[in-house]
Each structure stands twice: as structure tokens, then as C-alpha cells.
MARNU-887903 format. One record per residue (C-alpha): x, z, y; residue in three letters. Coordinates in steps of 0.25 Angstrom, whole numbers, plus 2048, in hexadecimal, padded with zeros to 3 digits. Example, Ala and Ser with C-alpha at 12.3 -4.5 7.8 and 13.67 -1.06 7.14 Angstrom:
<zalos>
83181F7EEALA 83781D7FCSER 
</zalos>
This chain:
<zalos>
800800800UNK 8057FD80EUNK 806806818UNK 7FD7FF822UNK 7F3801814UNK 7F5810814UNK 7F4812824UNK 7E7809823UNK 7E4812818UNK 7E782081DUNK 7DF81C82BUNK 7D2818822UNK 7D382681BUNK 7D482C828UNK 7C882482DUNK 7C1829821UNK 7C3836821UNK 7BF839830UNK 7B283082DUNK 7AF83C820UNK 7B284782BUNK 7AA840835UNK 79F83E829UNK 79F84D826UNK 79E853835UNK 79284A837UNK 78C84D827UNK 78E85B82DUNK 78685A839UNK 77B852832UNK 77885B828UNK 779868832UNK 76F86083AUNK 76785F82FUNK 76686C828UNK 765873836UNK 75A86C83CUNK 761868847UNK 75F85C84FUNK 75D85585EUNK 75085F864UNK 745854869UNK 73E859875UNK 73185F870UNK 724862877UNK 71E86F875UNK 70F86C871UNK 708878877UNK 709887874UNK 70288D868UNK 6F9897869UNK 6F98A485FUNK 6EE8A6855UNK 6EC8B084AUNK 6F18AA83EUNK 6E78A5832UNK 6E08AD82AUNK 6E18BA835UNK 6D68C183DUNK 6DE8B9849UNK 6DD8AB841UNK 6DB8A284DUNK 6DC8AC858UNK 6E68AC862UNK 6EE8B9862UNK 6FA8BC86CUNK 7018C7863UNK 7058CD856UNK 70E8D284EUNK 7198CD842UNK 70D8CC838UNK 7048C7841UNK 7008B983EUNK 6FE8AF847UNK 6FE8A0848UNK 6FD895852UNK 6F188C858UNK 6F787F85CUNK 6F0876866UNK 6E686B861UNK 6EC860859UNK 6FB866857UNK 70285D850UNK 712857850UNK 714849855UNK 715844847UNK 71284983AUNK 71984F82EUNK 716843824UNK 71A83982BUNK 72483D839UNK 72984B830UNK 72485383BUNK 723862839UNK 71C87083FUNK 72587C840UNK 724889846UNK 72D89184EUNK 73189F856UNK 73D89F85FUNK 7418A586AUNK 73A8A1878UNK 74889C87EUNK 747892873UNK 73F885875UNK 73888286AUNK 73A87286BUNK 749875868UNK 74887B85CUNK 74B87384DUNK 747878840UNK 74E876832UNK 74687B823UNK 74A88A829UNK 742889837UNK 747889845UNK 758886846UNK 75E88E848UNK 75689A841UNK 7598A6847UNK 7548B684AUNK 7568BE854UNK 75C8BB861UNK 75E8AD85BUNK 74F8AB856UNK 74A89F84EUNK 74089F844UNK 73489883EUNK 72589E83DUNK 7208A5830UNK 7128A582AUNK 70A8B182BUNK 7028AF81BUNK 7108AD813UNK 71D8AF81CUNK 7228A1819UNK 726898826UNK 72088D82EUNK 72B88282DUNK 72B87382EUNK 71C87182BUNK 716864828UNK 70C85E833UNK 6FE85782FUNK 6FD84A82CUNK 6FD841838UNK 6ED839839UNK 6F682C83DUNK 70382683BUNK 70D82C841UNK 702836849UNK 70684584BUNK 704851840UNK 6FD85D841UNK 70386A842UNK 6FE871834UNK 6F587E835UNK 6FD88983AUNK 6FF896831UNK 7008A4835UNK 70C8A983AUNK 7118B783AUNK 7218BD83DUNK 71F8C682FUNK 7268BE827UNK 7338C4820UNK 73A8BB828UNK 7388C4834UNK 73A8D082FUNK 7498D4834UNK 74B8DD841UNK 74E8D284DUNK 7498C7846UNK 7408C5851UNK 7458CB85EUNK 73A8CF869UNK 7398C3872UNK 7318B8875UNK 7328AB86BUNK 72C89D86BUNK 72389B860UNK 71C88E859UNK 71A883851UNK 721876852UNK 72186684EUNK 72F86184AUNK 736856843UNK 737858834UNK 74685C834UNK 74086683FUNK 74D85F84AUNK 74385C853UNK 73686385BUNK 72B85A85EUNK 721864864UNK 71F873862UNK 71387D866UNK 71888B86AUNK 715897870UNK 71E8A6871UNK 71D8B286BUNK 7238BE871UNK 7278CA866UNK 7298D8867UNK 72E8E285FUNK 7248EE859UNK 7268F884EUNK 7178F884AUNK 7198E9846UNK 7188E7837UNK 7218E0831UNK 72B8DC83BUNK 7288E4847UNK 7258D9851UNK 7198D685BUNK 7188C8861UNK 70F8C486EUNK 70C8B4871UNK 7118B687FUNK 7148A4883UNK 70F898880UNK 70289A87CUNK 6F5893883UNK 6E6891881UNK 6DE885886UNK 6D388988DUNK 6C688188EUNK 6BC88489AUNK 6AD880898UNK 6A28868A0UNK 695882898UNK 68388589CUNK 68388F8A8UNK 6908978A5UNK 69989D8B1UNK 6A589D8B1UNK 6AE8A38BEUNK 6BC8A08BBUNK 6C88A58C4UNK 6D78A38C8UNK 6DB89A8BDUNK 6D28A08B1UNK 6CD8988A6UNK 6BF89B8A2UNK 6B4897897UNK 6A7899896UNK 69C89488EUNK 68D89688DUNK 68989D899UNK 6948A7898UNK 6988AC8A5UNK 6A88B08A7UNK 6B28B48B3UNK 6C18B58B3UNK 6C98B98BBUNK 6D78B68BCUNK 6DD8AE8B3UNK 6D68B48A6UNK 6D28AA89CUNK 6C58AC896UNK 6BA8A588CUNK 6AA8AA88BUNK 6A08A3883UNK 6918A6883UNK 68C8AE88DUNK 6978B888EUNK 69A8BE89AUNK 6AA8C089CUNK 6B38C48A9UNK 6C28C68A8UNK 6C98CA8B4UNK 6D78C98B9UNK 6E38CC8AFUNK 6D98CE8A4UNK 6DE8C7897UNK 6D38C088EUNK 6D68B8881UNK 6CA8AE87CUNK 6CC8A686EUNK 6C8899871UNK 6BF894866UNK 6B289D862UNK 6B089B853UNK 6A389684FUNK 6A588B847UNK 6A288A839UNK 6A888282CUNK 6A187E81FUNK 6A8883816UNK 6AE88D81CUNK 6BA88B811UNK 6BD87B80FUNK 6C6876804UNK 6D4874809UNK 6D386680EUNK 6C286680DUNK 6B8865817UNK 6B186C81FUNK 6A586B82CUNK 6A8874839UNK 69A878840UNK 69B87B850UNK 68F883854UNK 68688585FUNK 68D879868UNK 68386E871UNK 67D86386BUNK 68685886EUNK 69385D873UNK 69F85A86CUNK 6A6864863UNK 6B486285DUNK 6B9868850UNK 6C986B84EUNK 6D086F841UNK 6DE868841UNK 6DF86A832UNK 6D686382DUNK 6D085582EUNK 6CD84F839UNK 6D3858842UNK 6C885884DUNK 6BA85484CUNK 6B2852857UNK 6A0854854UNK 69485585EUNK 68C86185EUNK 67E85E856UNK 67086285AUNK 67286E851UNK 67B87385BUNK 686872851UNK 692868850UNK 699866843UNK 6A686083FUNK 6AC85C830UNK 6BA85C82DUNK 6BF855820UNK 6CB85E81DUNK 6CD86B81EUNK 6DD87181EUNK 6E3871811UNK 6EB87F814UNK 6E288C811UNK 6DF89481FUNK 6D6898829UNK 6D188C832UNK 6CB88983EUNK 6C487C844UNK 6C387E853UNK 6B7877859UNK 6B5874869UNK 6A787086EUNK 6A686987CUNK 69B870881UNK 69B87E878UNK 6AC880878UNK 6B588486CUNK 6B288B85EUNK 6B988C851UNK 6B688C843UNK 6BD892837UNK 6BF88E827UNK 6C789381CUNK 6D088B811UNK 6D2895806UNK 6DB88C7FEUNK 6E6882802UNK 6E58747FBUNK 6ED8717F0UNK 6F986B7F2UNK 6FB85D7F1UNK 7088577EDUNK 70C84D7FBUNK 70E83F7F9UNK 71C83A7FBUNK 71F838809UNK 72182E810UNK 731829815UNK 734839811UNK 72A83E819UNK 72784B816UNK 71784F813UNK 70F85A811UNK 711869817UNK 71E871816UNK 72487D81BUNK 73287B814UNK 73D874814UNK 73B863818UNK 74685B813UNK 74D854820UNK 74A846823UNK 75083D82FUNK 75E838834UNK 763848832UNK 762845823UNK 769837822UNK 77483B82CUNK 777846821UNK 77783A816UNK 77F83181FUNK 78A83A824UNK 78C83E814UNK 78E83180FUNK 79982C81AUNK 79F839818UNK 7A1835807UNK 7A482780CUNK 7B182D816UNK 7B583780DUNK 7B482E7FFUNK 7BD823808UNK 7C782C80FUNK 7C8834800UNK 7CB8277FBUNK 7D5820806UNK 7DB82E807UNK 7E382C7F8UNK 7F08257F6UNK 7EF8167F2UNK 7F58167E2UNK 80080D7E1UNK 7FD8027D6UNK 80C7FF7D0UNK 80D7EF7CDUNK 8187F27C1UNK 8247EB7C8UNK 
</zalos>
């Protein structure tokens, strides 16, 4: 061999050799990138506050409360129609939730199959929500399936939440402090928020507190929409930027910025610095049955409403959505939904008249459907509900297959151009 072969050989080897080095560092990276969660944070819109109910199947189900302790359960009302921009069977979106500190905006957060990245206590806080009814965690949940092609998904049902799981349990967990609290859209490798609902909880310390010792109050972020409709010889005085209803000949005065609600021939005055809380949405309503099958049908009844005016049903669980029906001579509107949820739980349609205002019914699934086994997604899209692990899909993923293979390729080569030529002797 020649030495101009040899230095074309030794400079070929070296080339090699810092390609592997090169390959390695960014294999690395990649797959940090990819276990960790971590990625370029899109600018994400906050979709509203969340206002704080009693959880399902509680005295408080559908109530809003403002306080409570670690075994208090609790869970979120959303507004109308939340949904993420796309779906989990087809865009891999997902729901999460999420309690951090209220220095950290929630639109910078990403999530790996633990929660929140990086997970912390303490002073260094970062954590996932549990549920009340069986401790396990409320992490990278499928959405509905969107109506249309490429439409958005629905934030599933919401569970109870509680902060008596085991995982709060050790002193200092939770330092007293005020933390922003909510749910969440992401992409599926959970690297980028596309919108979140939150709203803060402000906790406190208390040895009275069974298990964990721990009070919270809802102190931020939480609002109400307020509808004002003055209906058949009622009065109403409203003063300095008060927000009053009154149905029916009810007669109400307020004073001072206090909020308050009469129906029927009540009498109400609040007067200044007075605190009044009304839960929209009398109930009222009736279902038959009471207790449809998971995924059955069922007819909601609004009462007592005026022949002709429009009444619209809700249940975001079930199918369609949103009904819309005329009130009958009977003085009666009724609405039929074709599926009921499939999920066991306490649930409620809510059902808004334009003349008679807002009332709610309640039914009952006793039993979950059976499970079905999902059919095979499509390109690798994932389907069905999940609050485990989801395998990692997207350029993360092939960077890692990428940066393996030109690191096999610049090792295997700078291996082999690294050994000494063997001299093959020509007998003379």
C-alpha cells in the first residue's frame, strides 16, 4: 500500500469516527427528547376558567362549592361544548389535568407517561390530579370522536378528584400556597398545549384534616355566566353594576354589586357587602327511565314551560349532544337522545327555555358497557380511552431510528478502515 493510500485511509477513518461521535451526541438528544416529553411549547390559548362542583356521586354532585379538604372530592364544569382542536383517533390529541404552582403558566407545561416535566413537591411542585373513587391518576385521556373529518374532540366526562390519594400523603408535599389547577388539550407525545381551562386553589394547613391535613379554598379563575330576563309584571331595581334575575312576578332589589337570582313570587333584598350564591339551574326535569342502559336511550321532560317557546336540551355525553324541542299545549317540552354515556355515574342533561329560563335533569348508569376490543387504528392512531402509557409517535420517534442507524453505519466503517491492511505476499 502507498503512503498517499494510507493517509487517504487514516483521513477516511477519522471522518468516520467523528460522524459515530456526531451520530451518538444527537441519538442522545433525541431520545432525552423523547422519554422527557420535552419539545418547542406552542402558544396555547386558555379556554376559559373551570368552575368547582362536588364530585359525582356526593350530596355536592353538581354543586358549585368554593372549599374542602384532602378528602374532599371535587371535579370540574367546563364550559359548553369543551373540546381540543382535533381528536384523539385521528389528530392524537389528549385531556390531562394538572396542579402547579400560580407563577407557573400552565401553557408551558409538557407531560411524559408520569404527568407534568418535570414532576416535583414542595417548593418545586408539579403534579397530575388524582381520582376521588379509586386514587389512580388522570393522564393523557382519549378525547371523543370528532362528528367530522378532521373536527374537534370532546373533553370526556370528568371524574372526582380528591388530594387523599397515597401520593399526597408525605409532610410538605403540598406546601401552603396558591397553585393553578385544571385540565388540559395536548399533542399526544404531550410536547405541545393546544388550550387548557384553569382556575387556583389556595391551600392551608389544618390538624383537624384527615388524611393529609390540608384545607383548600377556590380563590381565582372561577366565573359564572349570568342571564338577565325580566318576564309578566315582575320588578326588578338593579343598582351599581348588579346582576339580577327575576321570573314570574318576583320582586328583587340589590344593592351594590351583589349578585342574586328569584324565581316565582319571591321577595329578595340584598344589600351592600352581602354575599349571596344561587346555583343556576333549578332541577325539574324528568327522564324515562331513570337508569338507561349504557349507551341506550332515554326521553327528557321539561315541565310547566309556554306553549311555543323553545326549550334546549344539553348532555355532552350522549348522542346528539344538543336537542332543541317547542314547548307542547300540554305545557310540556320533551327531547329523545339515542345514546346514553357508556361510563356508569350520576348525570345530568341541563335544559334552558326562552321564556321559562334554566332547569336540570338527572339519571343514573348503574353498569359500564362491556368493553369492546377497538378496531386497529388508522396510520398508528391510537383509539379508544386511556390513562396509561401511549406509545410516542411523530419525527421524535424516527430522529431516534435515524441517529441509530448513521451511528452503526460511522462506527461499522471507522472499525473497519481503523485495521491494518494485510499484506498478501506474491511468493518471489
Amino acid at each position: 500500500m502507498t503512503h498517499s493510500d494510507q493517509t487517504w485511509r487514516r483521513t477516511l477513518r477519522d471522518l468516520c469516527r467523528l460522524g459515530a461521535i456526531g451520530s451518538l451526541v444527537m441519538l442522545i438528544l433525541a431520545a432525552t427528547s423523547l422519554w422527557n416529553g420535552n419539545g418547542p411549547a406552542a402558544e396555547a390559548a386558555s379556554a376559559g376558567p373551570v368552575v368547582v362542583q362536588g364530585g359525582p356521586g356526593t350530596p355536592s354532585a353538581g354543586v358549585p362549592i368554593t372549599s374542602g379538604g384532602s378528602a374532599t372530592p371535587f371535579t370540574f364544569q367546563l364550559p359548553s361544548g369543551a373540546a381540543c382542536t382535533g381528536d384523539s383517533a385521528s389528530a392524537n390529541y389528549r385531556v390531562q389535568s394538572y396542579m402547579v404552582p400560580a407563577a407557573v403558566d400552565p401553557q408551558t407545561l409538557t407531560f411524559n407517561f408520569l404527568g407534568p416535566v418535570p414532576l416535583g413537591s414542595g417548593a418545586n411542585y408539579r403534579q397530575l390530579l388524582y381520582r376521588s373513587e379509586s386514587g389512580l391518576n388522570f393522564l393523557n385521556v382519549t378525547t371523543g370522536i370528532a362528528s367530522t373529518a378532521g373536527g374537534p374532540g370532546l373533553v370526556p366526562t370528568l371524574p372526582g378528584f380528591s388530594f387523599a390519594s397515597p401520593r399526597f400523603l408525605p409532610a410538605g408535599f403540598i406546601l401552603p400556597g396558591t397553585y393553578n389547577v385544571g385540565i388540559m388539550c395536548t399533542s399526544a407525545t404531550g410536547t405541545v398545549v393546544d388550550k387548557f381551562w384553569n382556575t387556583q386553589f389556595t391551600f392551608a394547613t389544618s390538624a383537624n384534616d384527615l388524611p393529609n391535613g390540608l384545607t383548600w379554598q377556590v380563590t381565582g379563575g372561577t366565573t359564572t355566566t349570568t342571564t338577565t330576563t325580566t318576564v309578566a309584571g315582575a320588578t326588578t331595581t338593579t343598582v351599581a353594576a348588579a346582576t339580577t334575575t327575576t321570573v314570574a312576578a318576583a320582586t328583587t332589589t340589590t344593592v351594590a354589586g351583589a349578585t342574586t337570582t328569584t324565581v316565582a313570587g319571591a321577595t329578595t333584598t340584598t344589600v351592600a357587602g352581602a354575599a349571596t350564591t344561587t346555583v343556576a339551574g333549578a332541577a325539574g326535569g324528568t327522564v324515562t327511565p331513570i337508569a338507561p342502559s349504557p349507551g341506550g336511550a332515554y326521553t327528557v321532560t321539561y315541565p310547566n314551560c309556554r306553549v311555543g317557546e323553545t326549550v334546549t336540551f344539553s348532555q355532552l355525553q350522549s348522542t346528539p349532544a344538543s336537542v332543541t324541542a317547542t314547548c307542547a299545549a300540554v305545557g310540556n317540552a320533551t327531547a329523545s337522545f339515542t345514546a346514553a354515556p357508556l361510563t356508569a355515574g350520576s348525570y345530568t342533561v341541563n335544559m334552558v327555555g326562552s321564556v321559562s329560563g334554566a332547569k336540570t335533569a338527572t339519571f343514573v348508569i348503574t353498569t359500564a358497557a362491556s368493553p369492546v376490543a377497538p378496531a386497529a387504528p388508522a396510520s398508528g392512531s391510537p383509539s379508544g380511552s386511556s390513562t396509561g402509557t401511549i406509545p410516542a409517535t411523530g419525527s421524535s420517534t424516527t430522529a431516534v431510528v435515524v441517529w441509530g442507524i448513521l451511528l452503526l453505519v460511522f462506527g461499522r466503517m471507522a472499525i473497519l478502515l481503523g485495521r491494518t491492511p494485510r499484506v498478501i505476499s506474491t511468493g518471489r
